[in-house]
C-alpha positions as CSV (number, residue, x, y, z in Angstrom):
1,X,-8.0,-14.8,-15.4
2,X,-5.0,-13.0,-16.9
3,X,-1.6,-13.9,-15.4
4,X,-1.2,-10.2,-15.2
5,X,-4.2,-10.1,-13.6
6,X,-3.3,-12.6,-11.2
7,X,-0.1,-10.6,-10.4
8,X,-2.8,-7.0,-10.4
9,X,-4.9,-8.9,-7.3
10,X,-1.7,-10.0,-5.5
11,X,-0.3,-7.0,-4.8
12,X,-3.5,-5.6,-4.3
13,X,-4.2,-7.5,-1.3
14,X,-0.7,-7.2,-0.4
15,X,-1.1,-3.9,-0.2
16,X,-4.6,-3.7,1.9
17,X,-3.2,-6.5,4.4
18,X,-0.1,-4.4,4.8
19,X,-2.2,-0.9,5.2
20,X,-4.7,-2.5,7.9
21,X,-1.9,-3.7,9.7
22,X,0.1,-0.4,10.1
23,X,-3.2,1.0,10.6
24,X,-3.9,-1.3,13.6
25,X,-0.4,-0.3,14.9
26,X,-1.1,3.5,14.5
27,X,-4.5,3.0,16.7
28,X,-2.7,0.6,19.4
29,X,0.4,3.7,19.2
30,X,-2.4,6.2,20.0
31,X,-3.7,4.6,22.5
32,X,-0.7,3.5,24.4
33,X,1.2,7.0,23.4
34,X,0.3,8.5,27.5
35,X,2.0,5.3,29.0
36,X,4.8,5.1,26.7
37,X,6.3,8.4,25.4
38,X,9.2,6.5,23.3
39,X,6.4,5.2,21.0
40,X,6.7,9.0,19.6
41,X,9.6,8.8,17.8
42,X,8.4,6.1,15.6
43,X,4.4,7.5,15.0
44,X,5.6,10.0,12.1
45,X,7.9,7.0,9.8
46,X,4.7,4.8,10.7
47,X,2.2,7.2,8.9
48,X,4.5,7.6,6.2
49,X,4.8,4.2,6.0
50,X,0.4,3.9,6.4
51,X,0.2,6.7,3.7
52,X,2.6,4.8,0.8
53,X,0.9,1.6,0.9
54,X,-2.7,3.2,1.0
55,X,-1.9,4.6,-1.7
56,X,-0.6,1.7,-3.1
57,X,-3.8,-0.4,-2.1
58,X,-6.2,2.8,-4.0
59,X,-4.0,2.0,-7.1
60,X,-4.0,-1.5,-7.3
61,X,-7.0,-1.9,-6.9
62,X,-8.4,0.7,-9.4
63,X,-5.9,-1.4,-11.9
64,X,-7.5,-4.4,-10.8
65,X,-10.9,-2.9,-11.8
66,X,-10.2,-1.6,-14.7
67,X,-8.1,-5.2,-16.0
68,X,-10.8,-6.8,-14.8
69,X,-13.6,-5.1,-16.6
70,X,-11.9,-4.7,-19.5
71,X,-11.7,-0.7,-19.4
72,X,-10.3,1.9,-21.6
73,X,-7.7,2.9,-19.5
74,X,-6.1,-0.4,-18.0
75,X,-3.0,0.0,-19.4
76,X,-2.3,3.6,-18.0
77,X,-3.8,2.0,-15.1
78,X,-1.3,-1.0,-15.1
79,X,1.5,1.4,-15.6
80,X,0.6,3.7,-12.1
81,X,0.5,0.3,-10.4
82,X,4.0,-1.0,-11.2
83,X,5.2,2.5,-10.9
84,X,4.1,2.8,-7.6
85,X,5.4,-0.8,-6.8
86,X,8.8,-0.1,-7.7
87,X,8.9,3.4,-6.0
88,X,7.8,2.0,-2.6
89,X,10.7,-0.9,-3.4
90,X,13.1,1.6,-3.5
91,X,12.3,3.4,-0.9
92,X,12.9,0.3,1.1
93,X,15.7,-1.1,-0.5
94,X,18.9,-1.3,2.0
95,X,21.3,1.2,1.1
């Protein structure tokens, strides 16, 4: 396997561990939201948070595919991945 490739699958499962986590959270918050209203304030950063690394994990792994099958379009692929890396970086970057 391609170093590149190597670095594709590890943020690729990265990204999935990360999403099924903040999933989990998001079905424990919904369950526990009657007991404990102060969980609220924290449910809409928490699907934000969900959302960016799903997405991350959907282009990851279609980058992974694609590098790993040798398609057409791995490069443009490639390109969304890191892009999408570095934006969710910044994002949570101290300021």
């Amino acid at each position: 396997m391609r170093p590149l490739t190597v670095l594709n699958a590890i943020i690729f499962g990265s990204a999935a561990a990360i999403t099924f986590g903040l999933t989990s959270v998001i079905i424990i918050y919904l369950v526990l939201k009657g007991r404990h209203p102060e969980l609220a304030t924290e449910f809409v950063p928490l699907l934000k948070s969900s959302a960016q690394f799903a997405l991350l994990a959907a282009v990851s792994g279609a980058s992974l595919l694609a590098m790993l099958k040798d398609l057409q379009w791995r490069w443009i692929a490639q390109t969304a991945m890191w892009f999408t890396t570095v934006a969710i970086g910044l994002l949570y970057w101290p300021r």
